[in-house]
C-alpha positions in Angstrom: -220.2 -67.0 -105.9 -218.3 -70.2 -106.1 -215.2 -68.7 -107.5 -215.8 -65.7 -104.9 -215.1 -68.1 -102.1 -212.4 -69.9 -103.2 -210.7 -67.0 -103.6 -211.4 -65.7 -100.0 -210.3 -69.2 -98.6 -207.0 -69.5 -100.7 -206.1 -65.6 -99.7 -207.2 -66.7 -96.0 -204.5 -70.0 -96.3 -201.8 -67.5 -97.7 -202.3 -64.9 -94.6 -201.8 -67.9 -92.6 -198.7 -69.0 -94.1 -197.5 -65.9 -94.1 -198.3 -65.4 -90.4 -196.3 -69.2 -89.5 -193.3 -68.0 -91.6 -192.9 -64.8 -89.6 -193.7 -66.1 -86.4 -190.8 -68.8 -87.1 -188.5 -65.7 -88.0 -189.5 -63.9 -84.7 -188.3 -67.0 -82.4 -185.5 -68.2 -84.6 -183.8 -64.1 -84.2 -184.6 -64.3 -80.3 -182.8 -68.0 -80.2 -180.0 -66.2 -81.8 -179.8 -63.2 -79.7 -180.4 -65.5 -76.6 -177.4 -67.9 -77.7 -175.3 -64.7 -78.4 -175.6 -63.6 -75.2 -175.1 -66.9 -73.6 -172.0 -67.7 -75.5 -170.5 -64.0 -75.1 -170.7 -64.5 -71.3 -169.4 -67.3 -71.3 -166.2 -66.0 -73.5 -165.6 -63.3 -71.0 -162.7 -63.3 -68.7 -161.2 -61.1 -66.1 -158.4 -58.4 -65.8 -156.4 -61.4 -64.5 -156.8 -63.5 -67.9 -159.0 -65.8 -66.0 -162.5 -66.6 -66.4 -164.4 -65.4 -63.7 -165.6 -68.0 -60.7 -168.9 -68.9 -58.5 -169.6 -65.9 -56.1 -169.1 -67.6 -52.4 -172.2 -67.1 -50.0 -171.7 -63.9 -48.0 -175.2 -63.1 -46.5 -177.7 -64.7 -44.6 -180.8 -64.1 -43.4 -182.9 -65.5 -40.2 -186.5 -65.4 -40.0 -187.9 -64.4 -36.0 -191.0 -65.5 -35.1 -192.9 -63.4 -33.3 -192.6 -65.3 -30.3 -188.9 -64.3 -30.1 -188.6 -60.9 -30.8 -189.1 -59.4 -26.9 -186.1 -62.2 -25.7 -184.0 -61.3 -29.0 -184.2 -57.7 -28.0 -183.4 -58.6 -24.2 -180.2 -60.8 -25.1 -179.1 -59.0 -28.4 -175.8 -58.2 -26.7 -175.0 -61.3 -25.9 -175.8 -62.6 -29.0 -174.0 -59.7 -31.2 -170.4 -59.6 -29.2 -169.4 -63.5 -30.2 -170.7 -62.8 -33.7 -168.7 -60.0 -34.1 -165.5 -59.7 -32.1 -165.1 -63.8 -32.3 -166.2 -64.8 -35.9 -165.6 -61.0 -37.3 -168.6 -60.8 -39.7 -170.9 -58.0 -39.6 -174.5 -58.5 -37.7 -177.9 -56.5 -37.6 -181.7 -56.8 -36.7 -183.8 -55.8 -40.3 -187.2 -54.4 -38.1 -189.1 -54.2 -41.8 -188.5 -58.0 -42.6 -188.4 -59.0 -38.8 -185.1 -60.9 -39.5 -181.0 -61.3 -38.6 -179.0 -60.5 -41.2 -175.3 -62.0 -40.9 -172.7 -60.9 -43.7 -169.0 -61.8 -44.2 -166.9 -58.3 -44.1 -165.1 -57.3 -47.1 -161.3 -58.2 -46.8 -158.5 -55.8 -48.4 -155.2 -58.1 -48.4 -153.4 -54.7 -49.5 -154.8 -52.5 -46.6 -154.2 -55.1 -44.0 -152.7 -52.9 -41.6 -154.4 -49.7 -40.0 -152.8 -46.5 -38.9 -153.8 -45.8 -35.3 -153.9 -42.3 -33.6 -150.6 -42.5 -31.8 -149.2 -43.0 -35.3 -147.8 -46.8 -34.7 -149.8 -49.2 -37.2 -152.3 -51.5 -36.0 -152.9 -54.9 -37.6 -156.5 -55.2 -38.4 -158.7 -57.9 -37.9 -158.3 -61.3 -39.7 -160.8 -62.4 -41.9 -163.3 -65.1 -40.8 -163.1 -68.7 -41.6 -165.6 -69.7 -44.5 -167.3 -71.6 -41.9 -167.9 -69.1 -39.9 -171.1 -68.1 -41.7 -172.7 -71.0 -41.3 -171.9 -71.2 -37.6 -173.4 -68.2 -36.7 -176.6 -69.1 -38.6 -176.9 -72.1 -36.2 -176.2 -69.8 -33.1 -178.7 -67.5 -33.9 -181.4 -70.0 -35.1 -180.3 -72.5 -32.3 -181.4 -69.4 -30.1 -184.9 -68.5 -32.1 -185.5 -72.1 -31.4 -185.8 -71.3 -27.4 -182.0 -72.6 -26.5 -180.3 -70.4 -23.6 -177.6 -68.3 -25.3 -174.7 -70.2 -22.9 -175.9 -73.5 -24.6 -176.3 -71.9 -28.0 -172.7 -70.3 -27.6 -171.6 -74.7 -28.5 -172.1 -74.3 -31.9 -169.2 -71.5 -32.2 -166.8 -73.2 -30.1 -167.2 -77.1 -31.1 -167.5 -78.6 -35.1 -169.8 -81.8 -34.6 -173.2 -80.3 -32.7 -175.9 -80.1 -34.4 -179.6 -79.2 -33.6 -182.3 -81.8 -34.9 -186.1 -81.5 -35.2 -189.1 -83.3 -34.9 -192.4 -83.4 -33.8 -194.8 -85.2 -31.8 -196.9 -86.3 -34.9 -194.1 -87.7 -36.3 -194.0 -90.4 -33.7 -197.8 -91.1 -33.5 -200.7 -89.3 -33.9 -202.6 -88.1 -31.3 -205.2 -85.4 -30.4 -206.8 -83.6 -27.6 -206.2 -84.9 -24.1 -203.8 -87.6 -25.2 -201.3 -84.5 -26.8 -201.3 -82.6 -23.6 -200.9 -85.6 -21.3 -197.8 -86.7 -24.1 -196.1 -83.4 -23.4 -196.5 -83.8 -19.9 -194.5 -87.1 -19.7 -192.2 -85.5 -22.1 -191.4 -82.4 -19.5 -192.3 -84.3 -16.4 -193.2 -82.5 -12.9 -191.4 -79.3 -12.7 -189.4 -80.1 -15.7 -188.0 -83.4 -13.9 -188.2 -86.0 -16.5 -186.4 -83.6 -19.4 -183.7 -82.7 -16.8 -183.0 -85.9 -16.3 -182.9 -86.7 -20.3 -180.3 -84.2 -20.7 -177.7 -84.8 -17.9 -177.8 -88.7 -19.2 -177.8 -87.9 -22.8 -175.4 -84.7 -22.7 -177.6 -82.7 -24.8 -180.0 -79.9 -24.7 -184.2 -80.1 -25.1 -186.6 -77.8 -25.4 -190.0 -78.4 -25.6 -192.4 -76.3 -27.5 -195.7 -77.0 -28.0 -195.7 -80.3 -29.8 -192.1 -79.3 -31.9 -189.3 -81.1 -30.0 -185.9 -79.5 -30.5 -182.3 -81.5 -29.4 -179.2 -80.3 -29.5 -175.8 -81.9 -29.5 -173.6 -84.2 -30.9 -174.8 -86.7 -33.2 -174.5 -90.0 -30.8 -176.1 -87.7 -28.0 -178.8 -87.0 -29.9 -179.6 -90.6 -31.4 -179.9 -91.5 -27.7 -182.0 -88.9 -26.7 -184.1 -89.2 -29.5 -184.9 -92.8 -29.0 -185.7 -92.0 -24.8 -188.2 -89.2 -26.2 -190.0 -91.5 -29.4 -190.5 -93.9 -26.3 -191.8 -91.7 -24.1 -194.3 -90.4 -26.5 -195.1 -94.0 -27.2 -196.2 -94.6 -24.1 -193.5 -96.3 -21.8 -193.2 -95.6 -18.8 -190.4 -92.9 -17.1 -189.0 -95.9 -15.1 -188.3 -98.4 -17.8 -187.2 -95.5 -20.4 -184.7 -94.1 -17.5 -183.3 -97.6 -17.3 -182.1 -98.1 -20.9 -181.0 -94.8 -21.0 -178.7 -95.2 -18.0 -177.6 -98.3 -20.1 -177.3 -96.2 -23.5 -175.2 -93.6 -21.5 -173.0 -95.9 -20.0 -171.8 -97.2 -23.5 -171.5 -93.5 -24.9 -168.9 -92.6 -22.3 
């Protein structure tokens, strides 16, 4: 019996060894393959000779809230004619992902001229800038945000807007009555005391809920940030209205 089972625990160490040594085989051959395939696509080149480069962004994609999809539908022209006849990229509404789908046009250099019906050639349209992408992704999100599209429309035309965020939490805490009467002073009566923050500041505010959204240029917006963080602090209109008028006259 005692010879028995030391033979059974030797024959159980020498399944085991076996079992390590082909289990070191296994992930040494898929190391190999893996490094292969690394190393080949990294040896291959184009038709050109040259080897090939970073694919440039040519797609994007902007969530709609649900909030926004009855005013997206009412002002889609107005959003779809700059995107496309100004920036010339390509621009839909995806109804299974509720989203805006931009995407740069593919360019021909060779076919750059098309044939009209008269017979006389037509020069087609030139490609967009690269930044052009980008731009409309701020137009259309500036407008998801609850910007008017004439304001919106900026961020085409001019290079150093920009829309910032924040909200009311993020300047101090507060709950219940003290968060409604905050957005109150924030909007003031009949939209007042936000009207007044953006013909000083030369920016644009919208209010929603407790998320604060600002756009302009980057001065403007320092300005009309610090007039809003003071107002939620709890300073009176009068006294904020003052430094601003102070803080504007400096800007221009």
């Amino acid at each position: 019996f005692f010879f028995r089972s030391i033979f059974i625990v030797e024959s159980f160490f020498e399944a085991t060894r076996v079992l390590d040594f082909t289990r070191t085989m296994a992930s040494m051959m898929v190391t190999d393959v893996s490094t292969t395939t690394s190393s080949s696509q990294k040896g291959k080149v184009s038709s050109s000779g040259q080897p090939p480069q970073k694919q440039k962004i040519t797609f994007r994609r902007i969530p709609v809230p649900a909030h926004r999809m009855t005013p997206l539908k009412n002002s889609w022209m107005d959003l779809y004619v700059p995107v496309t006849s100004r920036m010339n990229l390509l621009m839909r509404m995806n109804l299974v992902k509720k989203c805006v789908e931009l995407k740069m046009p593919k360019v021909n250099v060779e076919n750059s001229t098309s044939t009209s019906e008269g017979g006389k050639a037509k020069q087609a349209k030139p490609p967009p800038e690269p930044s052009a992408l980008q731009k409309c992704a701020d137009f259309v999100a500036a407008f998801l945000l609850g910007f008017e599209v004439r304001d919106a429309l900026a961020l085409l035309r001019l290079d150093d807007l920009y829309v910032e965020r924040f909200e009311v939490k993020d300047v101090k805490t507060l709950r219940g009555e003290h968060m409604a009467r905050c957005i109150g002073r924030l909007a003031g009566r009949n939209g007042a005391t936000r009207f007044t923050l953006e013909n000083a500041t030369r920016t644009r505010i919208v209010v929603a809920d407790t998320h604060i959204h600002i756009l302009g240029s980057y001065a403007n917006i320092r300005v009309a940030r610090d007039a809003i963080c003071s107002l939620i602090l709890g300073s009176p209109p009068s006294k904020v209205f003052a430094r601003l008028r102070a803080a504007a006259a400096r800007l221009n």
